[in-house]
Each structure stands twice: as structure tokens, then as C-alpha cells.
Short mmCIF file of the C-alpha atoms (twelve columns), coordinates in Angstrom:
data_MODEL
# 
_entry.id   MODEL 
# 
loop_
_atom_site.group_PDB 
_atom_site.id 
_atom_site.type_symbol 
_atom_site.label_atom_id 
_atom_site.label_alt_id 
_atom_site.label_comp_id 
_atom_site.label_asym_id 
_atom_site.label_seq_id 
_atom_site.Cartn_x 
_atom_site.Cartn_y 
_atom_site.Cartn_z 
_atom_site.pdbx_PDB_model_num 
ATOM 1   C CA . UNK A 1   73.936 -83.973  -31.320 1 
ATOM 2   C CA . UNK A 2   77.247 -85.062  -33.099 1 
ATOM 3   C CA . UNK A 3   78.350 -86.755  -29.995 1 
ATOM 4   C CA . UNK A 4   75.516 -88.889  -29.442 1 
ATOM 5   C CA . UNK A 5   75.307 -92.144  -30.638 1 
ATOM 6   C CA . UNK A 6   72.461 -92.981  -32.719 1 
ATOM 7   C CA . UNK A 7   71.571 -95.702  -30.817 1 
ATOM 8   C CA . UNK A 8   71.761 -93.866  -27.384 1 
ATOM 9   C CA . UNK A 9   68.783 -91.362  -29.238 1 
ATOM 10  C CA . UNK A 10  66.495 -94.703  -29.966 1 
ATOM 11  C CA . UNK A 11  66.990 -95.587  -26.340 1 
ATOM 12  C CA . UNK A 12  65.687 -92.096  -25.417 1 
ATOM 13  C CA . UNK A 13  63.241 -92.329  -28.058 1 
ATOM 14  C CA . UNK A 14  61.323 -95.405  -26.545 1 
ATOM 15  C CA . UNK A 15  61.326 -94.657  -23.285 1 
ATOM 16  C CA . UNK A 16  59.829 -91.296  -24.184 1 
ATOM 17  C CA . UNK A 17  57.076 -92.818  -26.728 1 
ATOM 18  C CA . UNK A 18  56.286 -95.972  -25.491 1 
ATOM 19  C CA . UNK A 19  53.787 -94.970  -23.338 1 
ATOM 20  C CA . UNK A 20  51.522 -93.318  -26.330 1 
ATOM 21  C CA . UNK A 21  53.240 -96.221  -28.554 1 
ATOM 22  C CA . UNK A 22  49.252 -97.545  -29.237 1 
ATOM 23  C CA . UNK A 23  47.732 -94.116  -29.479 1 
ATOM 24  C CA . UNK A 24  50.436 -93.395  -32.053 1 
ATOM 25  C CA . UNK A 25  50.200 -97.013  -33.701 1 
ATOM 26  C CA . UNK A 26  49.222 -96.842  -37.404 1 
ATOM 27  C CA . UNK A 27  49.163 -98.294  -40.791 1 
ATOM 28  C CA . UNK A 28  52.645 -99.004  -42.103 1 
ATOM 29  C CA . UNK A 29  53.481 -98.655  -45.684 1 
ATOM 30  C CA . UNK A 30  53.687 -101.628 -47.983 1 
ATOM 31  C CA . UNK A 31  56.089 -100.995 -49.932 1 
ATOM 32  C CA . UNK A 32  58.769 -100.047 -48.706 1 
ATOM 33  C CA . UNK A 33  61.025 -99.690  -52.277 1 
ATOM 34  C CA . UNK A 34  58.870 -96.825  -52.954 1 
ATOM 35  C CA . UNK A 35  59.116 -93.970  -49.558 1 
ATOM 36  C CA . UNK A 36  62.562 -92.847  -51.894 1 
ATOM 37  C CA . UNK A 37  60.129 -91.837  -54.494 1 
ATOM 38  C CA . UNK A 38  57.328 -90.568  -52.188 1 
ATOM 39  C CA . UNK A 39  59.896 -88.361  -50.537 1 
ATOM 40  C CA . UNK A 40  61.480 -86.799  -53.843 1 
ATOM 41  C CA . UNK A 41  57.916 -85.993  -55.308 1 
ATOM 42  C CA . UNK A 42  56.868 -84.592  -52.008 1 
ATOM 43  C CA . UNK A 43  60.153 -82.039  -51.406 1 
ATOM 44  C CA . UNK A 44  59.462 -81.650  -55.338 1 
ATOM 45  C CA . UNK A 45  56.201 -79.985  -54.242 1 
ATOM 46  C CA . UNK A 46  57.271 -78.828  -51.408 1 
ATOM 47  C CA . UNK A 47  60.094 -76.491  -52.973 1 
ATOM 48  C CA . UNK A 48  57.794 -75.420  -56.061 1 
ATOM 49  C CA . UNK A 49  55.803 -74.016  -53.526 1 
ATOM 50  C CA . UNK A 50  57.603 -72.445  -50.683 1 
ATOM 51  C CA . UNK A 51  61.531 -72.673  -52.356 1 
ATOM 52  C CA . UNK A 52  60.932 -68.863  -54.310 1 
ATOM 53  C CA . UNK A 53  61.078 -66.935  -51.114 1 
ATOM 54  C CA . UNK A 54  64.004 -68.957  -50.193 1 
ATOM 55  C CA . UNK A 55  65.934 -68.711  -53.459 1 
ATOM 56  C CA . UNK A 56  65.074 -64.536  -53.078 1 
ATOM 57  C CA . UNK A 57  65.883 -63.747  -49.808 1 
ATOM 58  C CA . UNK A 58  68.441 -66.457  -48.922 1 
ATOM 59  C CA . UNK A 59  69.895 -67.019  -52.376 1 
ATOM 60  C CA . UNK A 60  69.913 -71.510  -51.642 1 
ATOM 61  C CA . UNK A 61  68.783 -72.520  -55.054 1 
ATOM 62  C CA . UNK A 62  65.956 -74.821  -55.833 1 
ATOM 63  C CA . UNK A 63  68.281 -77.748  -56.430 1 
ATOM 64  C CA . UNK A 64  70.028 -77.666  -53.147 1 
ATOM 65  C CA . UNK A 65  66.666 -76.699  -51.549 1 
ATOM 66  C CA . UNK A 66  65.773 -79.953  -52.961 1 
ATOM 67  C CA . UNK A 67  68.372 -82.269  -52.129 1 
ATOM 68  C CA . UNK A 68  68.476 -81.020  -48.448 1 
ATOM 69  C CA . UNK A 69  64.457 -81.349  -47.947 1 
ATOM 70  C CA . UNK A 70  64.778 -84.976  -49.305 1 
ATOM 71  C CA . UNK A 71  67.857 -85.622  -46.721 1 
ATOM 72  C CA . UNK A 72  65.467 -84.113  -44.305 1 
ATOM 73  C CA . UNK A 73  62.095 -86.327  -45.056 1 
ATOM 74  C CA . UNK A 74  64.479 -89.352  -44.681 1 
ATOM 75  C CA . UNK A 75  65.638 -88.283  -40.993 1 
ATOM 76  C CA . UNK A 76  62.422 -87.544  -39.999 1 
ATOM 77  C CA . UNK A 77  62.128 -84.092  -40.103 1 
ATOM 78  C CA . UNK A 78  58.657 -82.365  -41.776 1 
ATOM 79  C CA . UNK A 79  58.758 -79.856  -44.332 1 
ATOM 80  C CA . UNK A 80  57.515 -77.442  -41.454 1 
ATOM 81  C CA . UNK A 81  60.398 -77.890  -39.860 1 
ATOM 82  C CA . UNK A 82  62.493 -77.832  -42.904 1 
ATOM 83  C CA . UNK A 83  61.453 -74.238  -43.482 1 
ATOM 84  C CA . UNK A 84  60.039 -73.155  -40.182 1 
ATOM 85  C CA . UNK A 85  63.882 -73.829  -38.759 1 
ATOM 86  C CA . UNK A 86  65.700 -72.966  -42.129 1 
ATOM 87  C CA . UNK A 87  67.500 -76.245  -42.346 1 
ATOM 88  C CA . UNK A 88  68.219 -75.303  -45.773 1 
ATOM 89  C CA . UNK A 89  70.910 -73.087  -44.528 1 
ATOM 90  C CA . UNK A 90  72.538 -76.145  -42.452 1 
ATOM 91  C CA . UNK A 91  75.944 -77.767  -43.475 1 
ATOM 92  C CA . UNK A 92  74.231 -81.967  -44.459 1 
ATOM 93  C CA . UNK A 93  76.710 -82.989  -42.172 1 
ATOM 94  C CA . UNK A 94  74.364 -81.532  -39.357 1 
ATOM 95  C CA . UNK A 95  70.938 -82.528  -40.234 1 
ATOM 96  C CA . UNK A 96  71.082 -86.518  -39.040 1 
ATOM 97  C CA . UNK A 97  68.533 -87.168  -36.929 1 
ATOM 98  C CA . UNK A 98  66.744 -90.810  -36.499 1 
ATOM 99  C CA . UNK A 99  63.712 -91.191  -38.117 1 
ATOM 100 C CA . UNK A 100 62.088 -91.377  -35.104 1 
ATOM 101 C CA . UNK A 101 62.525 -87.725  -33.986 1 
ATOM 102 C CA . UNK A 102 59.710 -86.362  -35.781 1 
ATOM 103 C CA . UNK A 103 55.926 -85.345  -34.583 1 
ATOM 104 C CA . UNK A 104 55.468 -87.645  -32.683 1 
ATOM 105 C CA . UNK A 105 58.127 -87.239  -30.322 1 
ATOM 106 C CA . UNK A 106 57.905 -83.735  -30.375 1 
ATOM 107 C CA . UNK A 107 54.076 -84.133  -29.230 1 
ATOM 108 C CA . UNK A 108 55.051 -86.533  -26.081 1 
ATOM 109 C CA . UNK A 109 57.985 -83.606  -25.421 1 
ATOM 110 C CA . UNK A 110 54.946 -81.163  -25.353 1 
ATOM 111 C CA . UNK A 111 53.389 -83.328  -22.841 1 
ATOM 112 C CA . UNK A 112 56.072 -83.853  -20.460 1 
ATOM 113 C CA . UNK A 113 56.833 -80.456  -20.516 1 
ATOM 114 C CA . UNK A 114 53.567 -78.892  -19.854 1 
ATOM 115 C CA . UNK A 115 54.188 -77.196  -22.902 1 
ATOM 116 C CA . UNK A 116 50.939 -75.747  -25.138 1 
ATOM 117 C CA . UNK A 117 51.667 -76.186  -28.768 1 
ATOM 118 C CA . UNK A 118 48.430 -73.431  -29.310 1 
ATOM 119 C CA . UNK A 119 51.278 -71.119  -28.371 1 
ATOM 120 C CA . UNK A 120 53.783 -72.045  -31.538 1 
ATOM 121 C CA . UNK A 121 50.730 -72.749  -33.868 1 
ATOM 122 C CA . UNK A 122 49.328 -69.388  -33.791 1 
ATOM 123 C CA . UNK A 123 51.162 -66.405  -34.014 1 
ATOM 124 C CA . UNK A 124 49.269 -63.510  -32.155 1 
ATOM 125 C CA . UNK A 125 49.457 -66.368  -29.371 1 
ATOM 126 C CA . UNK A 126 53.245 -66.676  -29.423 1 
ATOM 127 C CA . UNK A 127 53.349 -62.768  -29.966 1 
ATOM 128 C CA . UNK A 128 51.809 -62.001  -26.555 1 
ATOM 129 C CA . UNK A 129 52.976 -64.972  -24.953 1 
ATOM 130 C CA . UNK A 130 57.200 -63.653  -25.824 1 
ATOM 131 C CA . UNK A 131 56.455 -60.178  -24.647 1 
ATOM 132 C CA . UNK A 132 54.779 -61.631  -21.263 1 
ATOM 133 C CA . UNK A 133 58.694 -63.572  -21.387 1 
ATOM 134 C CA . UNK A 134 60.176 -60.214  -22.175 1 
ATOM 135 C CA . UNK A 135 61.392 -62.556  -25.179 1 
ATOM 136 C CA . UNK A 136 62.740 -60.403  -28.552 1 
ATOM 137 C CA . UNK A 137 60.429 -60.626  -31.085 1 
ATOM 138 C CA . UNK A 138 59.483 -58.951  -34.629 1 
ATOM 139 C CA . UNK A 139 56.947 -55.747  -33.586 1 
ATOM 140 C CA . UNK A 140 53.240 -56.404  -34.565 1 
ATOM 141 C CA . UNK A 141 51.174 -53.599  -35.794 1 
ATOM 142 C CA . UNK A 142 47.807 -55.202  -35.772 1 
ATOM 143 C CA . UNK A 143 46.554 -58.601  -36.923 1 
ATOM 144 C CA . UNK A 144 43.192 -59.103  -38.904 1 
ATOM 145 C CA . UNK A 145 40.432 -61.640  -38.777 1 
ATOM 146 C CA . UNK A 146 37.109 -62.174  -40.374 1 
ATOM 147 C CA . UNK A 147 37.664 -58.654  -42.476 1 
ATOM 148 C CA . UNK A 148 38.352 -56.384  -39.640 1 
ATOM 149 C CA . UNK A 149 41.133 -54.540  -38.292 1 
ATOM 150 C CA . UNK A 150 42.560 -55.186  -34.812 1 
ATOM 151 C CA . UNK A 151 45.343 -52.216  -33.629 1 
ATOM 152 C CA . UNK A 152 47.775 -53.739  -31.203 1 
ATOM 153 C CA . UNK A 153 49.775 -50.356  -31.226 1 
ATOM 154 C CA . UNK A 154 48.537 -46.692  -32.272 1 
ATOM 155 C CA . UNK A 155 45.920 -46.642  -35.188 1 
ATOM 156 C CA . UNK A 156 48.241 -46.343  -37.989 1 
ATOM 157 C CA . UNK A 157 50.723 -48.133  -40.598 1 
ATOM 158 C CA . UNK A 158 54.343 -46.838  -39.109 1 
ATOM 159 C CA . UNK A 159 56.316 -45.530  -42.727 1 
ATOM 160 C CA . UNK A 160 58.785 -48.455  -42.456 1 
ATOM 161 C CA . UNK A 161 58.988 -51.796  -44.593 1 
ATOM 162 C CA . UNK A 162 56.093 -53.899  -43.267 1 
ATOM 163 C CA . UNK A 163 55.499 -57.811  -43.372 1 
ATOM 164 C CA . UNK A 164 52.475 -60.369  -42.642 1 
ATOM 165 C CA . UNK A 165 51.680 -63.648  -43.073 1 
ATOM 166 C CA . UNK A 166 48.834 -65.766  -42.056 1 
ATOM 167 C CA . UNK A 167 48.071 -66.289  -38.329 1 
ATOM 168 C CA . UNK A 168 47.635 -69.804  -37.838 1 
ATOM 169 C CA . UNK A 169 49.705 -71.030  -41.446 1 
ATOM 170 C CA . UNK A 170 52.480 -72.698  -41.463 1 
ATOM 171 C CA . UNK A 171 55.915 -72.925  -43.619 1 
ATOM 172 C CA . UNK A 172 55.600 -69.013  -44.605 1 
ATOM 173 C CA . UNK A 173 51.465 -69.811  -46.458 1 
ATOM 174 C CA . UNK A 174 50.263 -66.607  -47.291 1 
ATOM 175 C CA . UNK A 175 53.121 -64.436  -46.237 1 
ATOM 176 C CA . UNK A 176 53.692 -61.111  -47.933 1 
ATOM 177 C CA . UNK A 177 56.676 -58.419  -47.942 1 
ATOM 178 C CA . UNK A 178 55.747 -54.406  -48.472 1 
ATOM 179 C CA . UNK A 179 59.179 -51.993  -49.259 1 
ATOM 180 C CA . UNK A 180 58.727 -48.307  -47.824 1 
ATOM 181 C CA . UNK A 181 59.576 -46.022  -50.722 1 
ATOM 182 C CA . UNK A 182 59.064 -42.789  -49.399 1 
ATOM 183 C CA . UNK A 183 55.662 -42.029  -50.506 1 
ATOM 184 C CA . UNK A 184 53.833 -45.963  -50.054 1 
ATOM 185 C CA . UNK A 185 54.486 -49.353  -49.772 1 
ATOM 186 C CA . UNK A 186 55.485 -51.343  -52.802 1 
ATOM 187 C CA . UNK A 187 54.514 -55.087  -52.403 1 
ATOM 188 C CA . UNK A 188 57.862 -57.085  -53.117 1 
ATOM 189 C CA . UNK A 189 56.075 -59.726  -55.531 1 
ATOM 190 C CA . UNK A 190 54.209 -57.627  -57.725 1 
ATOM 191 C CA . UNK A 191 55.716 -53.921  -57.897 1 
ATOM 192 C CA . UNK A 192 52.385 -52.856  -57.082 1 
ATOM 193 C CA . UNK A 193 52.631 -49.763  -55.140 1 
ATOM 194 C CA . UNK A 194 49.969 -49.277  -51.735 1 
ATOM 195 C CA . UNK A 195 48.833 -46.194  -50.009 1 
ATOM 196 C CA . UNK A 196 48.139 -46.935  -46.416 1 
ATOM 197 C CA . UNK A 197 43.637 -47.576  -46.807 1 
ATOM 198 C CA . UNK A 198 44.630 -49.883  -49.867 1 
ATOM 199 C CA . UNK A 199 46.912 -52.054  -47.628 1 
ATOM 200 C CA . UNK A 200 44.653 -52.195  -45.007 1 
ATOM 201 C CA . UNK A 201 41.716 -53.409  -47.364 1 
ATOM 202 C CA . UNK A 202 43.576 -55.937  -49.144 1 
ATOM 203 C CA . UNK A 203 44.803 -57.601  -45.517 1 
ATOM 204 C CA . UNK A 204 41.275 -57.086  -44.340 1 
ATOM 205 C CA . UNK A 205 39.541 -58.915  -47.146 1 
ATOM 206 C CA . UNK A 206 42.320 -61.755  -46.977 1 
ATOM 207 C CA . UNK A 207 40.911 -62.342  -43.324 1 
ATOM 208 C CA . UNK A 208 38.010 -63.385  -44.305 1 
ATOM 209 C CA . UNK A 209 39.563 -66.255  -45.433 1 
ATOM 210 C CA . UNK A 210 42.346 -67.137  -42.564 1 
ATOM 211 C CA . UNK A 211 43.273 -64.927  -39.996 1 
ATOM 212 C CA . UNK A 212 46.737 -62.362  -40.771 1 
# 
């Protein structure tokens, strides 16, 4: 990406857009003097809500979390993207990217391709759409929707550390970690200790809300 000039990746921009250039067409801001502003309050947000995970797993500190995701909003990257592809963990000499390069683009790519975004959007999806790709990808035990349980392999929690998150979320919404201690599964917010029925419930009633 280094290599290319940034007006060589306009170029390639419009001759990719133009096409869905009216369907895309909206209202432009105003004001200008204040998308700085709007940007900083949004990656504010942003990293209040999704920057703990990051700060305990990844040790990248709010502040730099921060700074990057504002760096990020300005090249035209999303805040799904900013976590999804753990740009936080990029040198800021990597991130540029025209403005452009953003949804939109990535929609018409989707297009061209033949490519079904259903498949990225929703995990179980993706899951079974890897394996048919013999593609390496995290095991998944079951997956639960609308308060029931749905085994994908044997009938049972395996005695390992476990993880979930919700099916169709994005930017980690609703995911959870479990530590195997030996004897249950201690939830790696809370310290609350789980015996395997008790996990089960609590995943079961969260699917009645958005599918896990």
C-alpha cells in the first residue's frame, strides 16, 4: 500500500464507484470545521465502550486506542474495522488510506466479486462457510438463538477455556470469556464461577435477545 500513490488509489476508487456514484450520493456535511470534533467524540465513545477488552488482553492503552481510532475515522476506516482488524496494534505509519476507501467501496468490491457479505456479518455463516474452505478457524461448540440450545459437536461443554459472543454483532458486542479452573468455568469479568447447566442457561436466556 506504501508504494502506491495516493492519487493512483482515487483513480481506482472512481472507476470502481462511479457506477453506484448516485445510489451512494448523499447529504454532505455543512460544516466542515467541525468532522475533527465529530471524530474525537465518536472514537471517545467508541473506546469507552469496546477499548477495556483491548487494554486487558492486548495491553494498548485507552489513550493510544484513542489517538489511533481518530487517525483511523479521518482515513476512512469505521470503528468496525478499527477493532474487527485490530488496527490498534498497527505502527500509524501504516494506517493511511484515502478517505474514500471505506463502506462504500468495500460494498461495490462485494459486488464485483460475487462476494456475500451475509457470510462476514454472521458468524455461524462464516463458521460453516471456512470449514466447507477447509479454512482454520476457532472450534464452535454450539450457538444459541431465541433461548435454545443448538449442539454443533457432541452434547456437552468440552473442560477447556470457552468464549462467545453475539452472532450477528459487531466490534466484539456482547462477547464473553469463561477460564477452566479445574472444577467450572470462571467468567473473566466478574469472578463468578459456572457449572456447566448455569452456563448454558445464562447463554440461552441471552438469545432471546440476539442470537450467540
Amino acid at each position: 500500500m506504501g508504494a502506491i500513490r495516493r492519487n493512483e488509489l482515487e483513480s481506482v476508487y472512481g472507476l470502481l464507484l462511479t457506477p453506484y456514484r448516485a445510489s451512494y450520493a448523499g447529504p454532505r456535511t455543512p460544516r466542515p470545521w467541525t468532522r475533527p470534533l465529530r471524530r474525537t467524540a465518536k472514537a471517545i465513545l467508541a473506546v469507552a465502550r469496546y477499548g477495556p477488552g483491548v487494554v486487558r488482553h492486548h495491553s494498548v492503552g485507552f489513550g493510544k486506542q484513542t489517538r489511533r481510532l481518530v487517525q483511523c475515522l479521518r482515513d476512512g476506516f469505521s470503528v468496525e474495522d478499527f477493532y474487527r482488524y485490530r488496527l490498534y496494534r498497527q505502527p500509524s505509519d501504516t494506517l493511511f488510506v484515502p478517505s474514500q476507501f471505506n463502506y462504500e467501496i468495500r460494498s461495490n468490491l462485494y459486488r464485483k466479486l460475487g462476494i456475500d457479505p451475509d457470510l462476514l456479518a454472521d458468524k455461524r455463516r462464516f463458521a460453516k462457510a471456512a470449514a466447507e474452505a477447509q479454512l482454520p478457524i476457532a472450534h464452535t461448540i454450539a450457538d444459541f438463538s431465541e433461548g435454545q440450545v443448538r449442539w454443533w459437536a457432541g452434547n456437552s461443554l468440552p473442560t477447556v477455556d470457552l468464549f462467545a459472543k453475539e452472532a450477528q454483532a459487531m466490534c466484539g458486542q456482547g462477547a464473553m470469556s469463561w477460564r477452566w479452573n479445574g472444577s467450572g468455568w470462571v467468567d473473566e469479568e466478574s469472578g463468578a464461577t459456572y457449572d456447566e447447566a448455569r452456563l448454558l442457561a445464562r447463554l440461552a436466556q441471552l438469545s432471546k435477545q440476539a442470537p450467540y
